[in-house]
Kinemage of the C-alpha trace (Angstrom):
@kinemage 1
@onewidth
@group {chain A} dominant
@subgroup {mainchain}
@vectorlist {calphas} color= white
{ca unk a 1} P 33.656 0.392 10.336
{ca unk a 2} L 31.974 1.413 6.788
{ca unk a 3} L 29.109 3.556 6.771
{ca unk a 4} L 26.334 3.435 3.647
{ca unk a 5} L 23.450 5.128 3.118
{ca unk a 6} L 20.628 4.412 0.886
{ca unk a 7} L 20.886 5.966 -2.421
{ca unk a 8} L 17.237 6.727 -2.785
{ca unk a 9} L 17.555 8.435 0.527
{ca unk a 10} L 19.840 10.683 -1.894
{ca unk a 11} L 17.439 11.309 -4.749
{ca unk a 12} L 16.738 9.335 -7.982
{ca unk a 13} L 19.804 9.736 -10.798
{ca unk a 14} L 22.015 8.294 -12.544
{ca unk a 15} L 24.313 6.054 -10.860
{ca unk a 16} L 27.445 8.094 -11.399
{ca unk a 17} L 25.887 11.235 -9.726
{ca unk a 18} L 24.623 8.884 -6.844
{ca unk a 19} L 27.864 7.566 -6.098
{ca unk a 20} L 29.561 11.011 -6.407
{ca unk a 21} L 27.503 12.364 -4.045
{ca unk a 22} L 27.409 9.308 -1.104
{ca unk a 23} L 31.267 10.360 -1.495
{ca unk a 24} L 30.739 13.798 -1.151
{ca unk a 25} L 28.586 13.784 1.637
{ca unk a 26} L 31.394 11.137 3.504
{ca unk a 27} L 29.713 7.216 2.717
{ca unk a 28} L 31.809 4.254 2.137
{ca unk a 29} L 29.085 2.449 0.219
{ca unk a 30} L 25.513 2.472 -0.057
{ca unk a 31} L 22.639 -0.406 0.217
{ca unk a 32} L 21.144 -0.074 -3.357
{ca unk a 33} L 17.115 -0.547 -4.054
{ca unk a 34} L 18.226 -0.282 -8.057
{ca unk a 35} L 14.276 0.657 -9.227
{ca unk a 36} L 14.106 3.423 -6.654
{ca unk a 37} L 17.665 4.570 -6.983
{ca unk a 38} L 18.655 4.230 -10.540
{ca unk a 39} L 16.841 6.611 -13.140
{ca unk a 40} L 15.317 4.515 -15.952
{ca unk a 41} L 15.814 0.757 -14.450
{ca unk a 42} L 13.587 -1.426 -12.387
{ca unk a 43} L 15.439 -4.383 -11.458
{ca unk a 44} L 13.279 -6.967 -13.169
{ca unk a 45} L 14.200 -10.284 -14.033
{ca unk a 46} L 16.435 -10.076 -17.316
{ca unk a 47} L 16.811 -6.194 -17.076
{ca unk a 48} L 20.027 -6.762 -14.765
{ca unk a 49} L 22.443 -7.133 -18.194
{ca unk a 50} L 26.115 -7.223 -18.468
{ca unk a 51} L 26.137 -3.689 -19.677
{ca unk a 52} L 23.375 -2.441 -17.077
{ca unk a 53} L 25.221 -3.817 -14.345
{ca unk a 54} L 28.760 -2.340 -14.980
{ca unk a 55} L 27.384 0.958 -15.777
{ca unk a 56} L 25.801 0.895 -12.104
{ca unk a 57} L 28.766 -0.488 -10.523
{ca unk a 58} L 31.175 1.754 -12.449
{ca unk a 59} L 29.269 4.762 -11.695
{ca unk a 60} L 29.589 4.313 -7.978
{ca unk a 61} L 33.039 2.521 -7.571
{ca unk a 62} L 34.501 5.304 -9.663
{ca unk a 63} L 33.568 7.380 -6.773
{ca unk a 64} L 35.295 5.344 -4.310
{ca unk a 65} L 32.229 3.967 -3.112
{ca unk a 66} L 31.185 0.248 -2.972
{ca unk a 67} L 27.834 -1.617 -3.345
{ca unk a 68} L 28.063 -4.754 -1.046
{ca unk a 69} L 24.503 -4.487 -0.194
{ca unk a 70} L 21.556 -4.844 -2.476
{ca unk a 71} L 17.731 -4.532 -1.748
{ca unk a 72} L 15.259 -6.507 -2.930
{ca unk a 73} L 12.367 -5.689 -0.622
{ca unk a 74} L 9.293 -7.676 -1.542
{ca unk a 75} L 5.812 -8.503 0.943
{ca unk a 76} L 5.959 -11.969 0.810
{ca unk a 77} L 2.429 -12.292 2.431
{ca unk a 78} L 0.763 -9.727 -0.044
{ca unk a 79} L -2.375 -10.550 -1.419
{ca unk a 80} L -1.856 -10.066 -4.828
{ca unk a 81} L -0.052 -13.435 -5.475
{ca unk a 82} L 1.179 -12.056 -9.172
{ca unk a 83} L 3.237 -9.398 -6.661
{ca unk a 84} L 4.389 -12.102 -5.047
{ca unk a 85} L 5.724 -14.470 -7.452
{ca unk a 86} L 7.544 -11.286 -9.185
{ca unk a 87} L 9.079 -10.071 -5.704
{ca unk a 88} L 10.653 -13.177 -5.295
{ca unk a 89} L 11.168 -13.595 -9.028
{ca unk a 90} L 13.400 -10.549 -8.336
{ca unk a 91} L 14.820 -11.632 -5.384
{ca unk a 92} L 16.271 -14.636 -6.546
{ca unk a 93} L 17.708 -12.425 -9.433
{ca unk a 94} L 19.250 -10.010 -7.406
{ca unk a 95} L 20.849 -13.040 -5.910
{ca unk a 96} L 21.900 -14.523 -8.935
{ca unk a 97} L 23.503 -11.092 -9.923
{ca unk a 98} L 24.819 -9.928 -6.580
{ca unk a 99} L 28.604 -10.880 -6.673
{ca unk a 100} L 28.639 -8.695 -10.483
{ca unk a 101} L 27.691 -5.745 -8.662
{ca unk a 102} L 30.794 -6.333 -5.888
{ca unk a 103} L 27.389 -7.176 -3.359
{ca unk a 104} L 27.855 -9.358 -0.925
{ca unk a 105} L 24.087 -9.745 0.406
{ca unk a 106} L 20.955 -9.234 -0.904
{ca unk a 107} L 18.417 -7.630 1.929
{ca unk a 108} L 14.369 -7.988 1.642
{ca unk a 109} L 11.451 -7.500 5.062
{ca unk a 110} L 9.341 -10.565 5.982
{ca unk a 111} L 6.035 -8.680 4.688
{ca unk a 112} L 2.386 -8.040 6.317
{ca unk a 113} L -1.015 -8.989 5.955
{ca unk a 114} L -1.506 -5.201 5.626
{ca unk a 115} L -0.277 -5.361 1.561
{ca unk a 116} L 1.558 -2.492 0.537
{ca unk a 117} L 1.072 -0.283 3.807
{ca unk a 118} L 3.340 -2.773 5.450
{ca unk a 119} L 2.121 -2.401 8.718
{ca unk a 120} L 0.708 -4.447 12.107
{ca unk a 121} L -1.507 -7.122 11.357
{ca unk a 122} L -2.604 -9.723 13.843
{ca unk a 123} L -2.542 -12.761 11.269
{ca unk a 124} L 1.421 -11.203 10.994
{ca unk a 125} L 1.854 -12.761 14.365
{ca unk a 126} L 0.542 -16.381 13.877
{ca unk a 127} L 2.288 -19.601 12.683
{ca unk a 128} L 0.271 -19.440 9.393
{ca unk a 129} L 2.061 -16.382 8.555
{ca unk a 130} L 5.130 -17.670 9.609
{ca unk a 131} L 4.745 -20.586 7.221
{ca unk a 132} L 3.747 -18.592 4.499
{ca unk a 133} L 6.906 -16.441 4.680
{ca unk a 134} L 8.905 -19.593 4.863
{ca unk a 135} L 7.893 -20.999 2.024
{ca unk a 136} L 8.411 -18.279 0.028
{ca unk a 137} L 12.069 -17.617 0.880
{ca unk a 138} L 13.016 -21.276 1.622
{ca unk a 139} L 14.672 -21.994 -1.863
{ca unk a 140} L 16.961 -18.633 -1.538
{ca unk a 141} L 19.751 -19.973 0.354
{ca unk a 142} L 20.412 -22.480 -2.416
{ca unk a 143} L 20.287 -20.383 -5.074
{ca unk a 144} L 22.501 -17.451 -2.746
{ca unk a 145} L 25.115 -20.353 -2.486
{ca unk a 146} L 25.492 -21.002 -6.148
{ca unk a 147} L 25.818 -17.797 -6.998
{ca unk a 148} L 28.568 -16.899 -3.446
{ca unk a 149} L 26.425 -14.875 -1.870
{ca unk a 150} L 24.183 -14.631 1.199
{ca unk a 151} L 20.759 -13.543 1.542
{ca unk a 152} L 19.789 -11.215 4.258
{ca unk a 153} L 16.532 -10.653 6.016
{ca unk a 154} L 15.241 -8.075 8.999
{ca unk a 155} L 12.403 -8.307 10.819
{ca unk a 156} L 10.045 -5.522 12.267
{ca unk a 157} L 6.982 -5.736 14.893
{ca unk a 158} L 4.494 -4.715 12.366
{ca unk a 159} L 5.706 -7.829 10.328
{ca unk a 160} L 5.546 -11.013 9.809
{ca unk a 161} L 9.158 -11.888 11.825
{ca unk a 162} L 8.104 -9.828 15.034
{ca unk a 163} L 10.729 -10.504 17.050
{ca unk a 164} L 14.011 -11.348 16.621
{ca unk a 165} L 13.227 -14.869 17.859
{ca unk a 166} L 10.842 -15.984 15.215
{ca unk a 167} L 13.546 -14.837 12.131
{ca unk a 168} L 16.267 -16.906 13.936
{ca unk a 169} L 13.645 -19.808 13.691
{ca unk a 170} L 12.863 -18.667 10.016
{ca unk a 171} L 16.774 -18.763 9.408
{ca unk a 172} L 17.035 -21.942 11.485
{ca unk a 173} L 14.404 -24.015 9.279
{ca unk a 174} L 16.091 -22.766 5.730
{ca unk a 175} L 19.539 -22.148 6.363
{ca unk a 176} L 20.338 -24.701 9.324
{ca unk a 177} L 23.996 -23.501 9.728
{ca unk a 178} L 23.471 -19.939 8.118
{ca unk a 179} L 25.975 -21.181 5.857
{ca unk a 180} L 24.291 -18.552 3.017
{ca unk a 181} L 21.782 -16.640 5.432
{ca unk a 182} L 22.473 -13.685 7.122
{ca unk a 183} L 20.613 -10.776 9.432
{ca unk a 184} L 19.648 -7.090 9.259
{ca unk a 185} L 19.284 -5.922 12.891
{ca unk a 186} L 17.062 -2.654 12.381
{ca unk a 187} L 16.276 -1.913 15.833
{ca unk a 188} L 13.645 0.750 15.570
{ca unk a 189} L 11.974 -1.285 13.206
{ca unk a 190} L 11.214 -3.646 16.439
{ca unk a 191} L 9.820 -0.803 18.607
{ca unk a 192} L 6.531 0.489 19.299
{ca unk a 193} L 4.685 2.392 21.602
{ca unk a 194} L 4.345 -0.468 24.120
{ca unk a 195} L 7.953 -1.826 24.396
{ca unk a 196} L 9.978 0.873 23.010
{ca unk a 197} L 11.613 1.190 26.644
{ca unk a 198} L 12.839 -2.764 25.837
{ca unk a 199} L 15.085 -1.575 22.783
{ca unk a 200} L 18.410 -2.256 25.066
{ca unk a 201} L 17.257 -5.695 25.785
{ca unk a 202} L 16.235 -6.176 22.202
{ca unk a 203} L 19.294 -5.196 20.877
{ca unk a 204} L 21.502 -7.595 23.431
{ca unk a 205} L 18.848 -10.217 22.292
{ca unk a 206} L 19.797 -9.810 18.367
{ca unk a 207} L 23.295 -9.825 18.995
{ca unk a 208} L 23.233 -13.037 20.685
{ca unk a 209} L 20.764 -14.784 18.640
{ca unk a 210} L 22.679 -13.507 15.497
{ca unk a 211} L 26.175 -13.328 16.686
{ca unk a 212} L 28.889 -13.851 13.485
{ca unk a 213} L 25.926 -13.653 11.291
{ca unk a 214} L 25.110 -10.203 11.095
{ca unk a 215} L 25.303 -8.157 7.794
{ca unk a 216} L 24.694 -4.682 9.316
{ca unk a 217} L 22.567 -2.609 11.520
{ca unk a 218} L 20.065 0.133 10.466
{ca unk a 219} L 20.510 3.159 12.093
{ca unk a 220} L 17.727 5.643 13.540
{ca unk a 221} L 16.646 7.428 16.746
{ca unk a 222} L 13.512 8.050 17.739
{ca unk a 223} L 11.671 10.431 19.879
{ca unk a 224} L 7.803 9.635 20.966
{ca unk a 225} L 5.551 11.927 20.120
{ca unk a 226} L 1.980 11.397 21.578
{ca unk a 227} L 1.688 7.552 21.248
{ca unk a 228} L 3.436 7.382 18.417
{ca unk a 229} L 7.771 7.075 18.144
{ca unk a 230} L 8.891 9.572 15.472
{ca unk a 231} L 12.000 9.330 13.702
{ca unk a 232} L 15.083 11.956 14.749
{ca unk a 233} L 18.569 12.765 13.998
{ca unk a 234} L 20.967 9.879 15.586
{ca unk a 235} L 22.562 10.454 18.922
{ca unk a 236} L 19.588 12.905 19.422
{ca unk a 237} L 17.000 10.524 20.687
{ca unk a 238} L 16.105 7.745 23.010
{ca unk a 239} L 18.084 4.631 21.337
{ca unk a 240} L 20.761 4.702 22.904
{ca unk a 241} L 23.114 4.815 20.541
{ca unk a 242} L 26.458 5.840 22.723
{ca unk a 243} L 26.029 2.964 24.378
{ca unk a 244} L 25.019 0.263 21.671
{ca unk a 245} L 27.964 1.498 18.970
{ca unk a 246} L 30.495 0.654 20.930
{ca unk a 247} L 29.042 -2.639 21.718
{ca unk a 248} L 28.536 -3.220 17.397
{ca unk a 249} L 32.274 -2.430 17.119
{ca unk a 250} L 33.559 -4.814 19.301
{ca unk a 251} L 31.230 -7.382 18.618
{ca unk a 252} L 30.429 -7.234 15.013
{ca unk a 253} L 33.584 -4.921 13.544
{ca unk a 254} L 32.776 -6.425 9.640
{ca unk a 255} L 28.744 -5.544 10.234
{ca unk a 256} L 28.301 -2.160 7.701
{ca unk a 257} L 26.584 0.379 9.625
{ca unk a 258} L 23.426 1.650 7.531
{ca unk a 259} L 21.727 5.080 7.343
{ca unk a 260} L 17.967 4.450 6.395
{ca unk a 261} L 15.804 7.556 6.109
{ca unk a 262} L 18.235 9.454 8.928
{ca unk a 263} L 17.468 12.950 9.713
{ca unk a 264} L 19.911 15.834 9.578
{ca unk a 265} L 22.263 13.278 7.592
{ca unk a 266} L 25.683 15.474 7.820
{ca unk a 267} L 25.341 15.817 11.521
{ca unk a 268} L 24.272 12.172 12.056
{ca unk a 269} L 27.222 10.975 9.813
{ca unk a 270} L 29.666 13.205 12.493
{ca unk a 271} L 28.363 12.085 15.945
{ca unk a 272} L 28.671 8.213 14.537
{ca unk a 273} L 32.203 8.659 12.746
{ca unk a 274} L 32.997 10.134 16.290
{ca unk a 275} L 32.399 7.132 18.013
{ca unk a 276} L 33.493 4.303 15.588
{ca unk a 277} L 36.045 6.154 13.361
């Protein structure tokens, strides 16, 4: 299976020195957030030119490593509506412009009530907010179609789609057959302090729901700390992950396997090489 990391979990540079170091450090590809990766570009509409777009691609592929996952994170609930017209503004660009960078998918959250601290609401977990985020992603399919591509979407409990069950539905209403819609399972981002000890049954619950339509899985651990879960190196927590990699390789052996803000990356890259090759 191929392994990618974030590039801005690498520092901010230019693209060649990104993609020579995911190599170095032993990634296949990476999940690129352009304005936080890429030194002096912010991914705006109309900024994504012919020449900016090779010289990002070029500077990673020369390195061996590929980009078949864009991000495009945007709160589609925030209050500031201007925000929200340019997040999915963007969006739809990053769509449009996907296939040039050799991407595949183009990833974004489902957003919170909260604005920019992206955390629990209640109005996150009512059927206004559900029809709020719906409407604002409901053209994407059609316009990931045209352009070959597939948009992809995770959900979190301090979001909008709190449970795997309500971004099925959200996939469901816009993308009947998921014909251009596909899923980011991010399994810590469905945990907190009061169901944390559910993540196995959580995880068996995304892979059903989503099953063939999976893009890739996030990976973290977690330890709790107080009442609080705390992020720590993988295979040194409570996930589980022994026990759910396996499971991702035989069920979902295309999925890309994700590092997003991992701890201790070179040791983290070793224990899940050793168990998925």
């Amino acid at each position: 299976m191929k392994i990618l990391i974030r590039p801005h979990d690498i520092g901010k540079g230019s693209a060649d020195w990104l993609g020579e170091t995911a190599h170095e450090w032993g990634f296949d590809g990476v999940q690129l957030a352009i304005a936080k990766a890429v030194e002096g570009q912010n991914g705006n509409p109309g900024t994504l030119t012919d020449q900016v777009v090779s010289e990002i691609r070029n500077g990673f592929n020369s390195h061996g490593v590929e980009i078949p996952l864009l991000g495009a994170y945007f709160n589609p609930v925030h209050s500031n509506k201007d925000k929200v017209k340019l997040g999915a503004e963007k969006y739809a660009d990053h769509l449009r412009h996907a296939a040039e960078f050799g991407a595949k998918f183009v990833a974004s959250e489902t957003g919170s009530y909260n604005d920019d601290k992206w955390t629990y609401n209640p109005k996150n977990q009512t059927e206004e907010a559900f029809q709020e985020v719906k409407k604002i992603f409901a053209p994407m399919p059609a316009i990931a179609k045209k352009s070959g591509v597939c948009m992809a979407l995770e959900g979190a409990w301090g979001h909008c789609m709190y449970k795997p069950e309500l971004l099925k539905r959200l996939a469901d209403e816009i993308d009947p057959d998921q014909e251009n819609f596909r899923f980011i399972v991010d399994i810590y981002n469905y945990l907190y302090i009061g169901n944390h000890e559910e993540r196995a049954k959580i995880f068996e619950t995304c892979l059903k729901l989503f099953k063939g339509k999976i893009a890739g899985f996030h990976l973290k651990d977690y330890v709790v700390n107080g009442d609080e879960l705390e992020i720590a190196p993988l295979g040194r927590g409570l996930m589980g992950w022994k026990d759910f990699l396996p499971l991702i390789k035989a069920e979902c052996p295309d999925a890309y396997l994700i590092f997003e803000g991992v701890k201790d990356v070179p040791n983290s890259l070793k224990f899940v090489r050793e168990i998925v090759g």
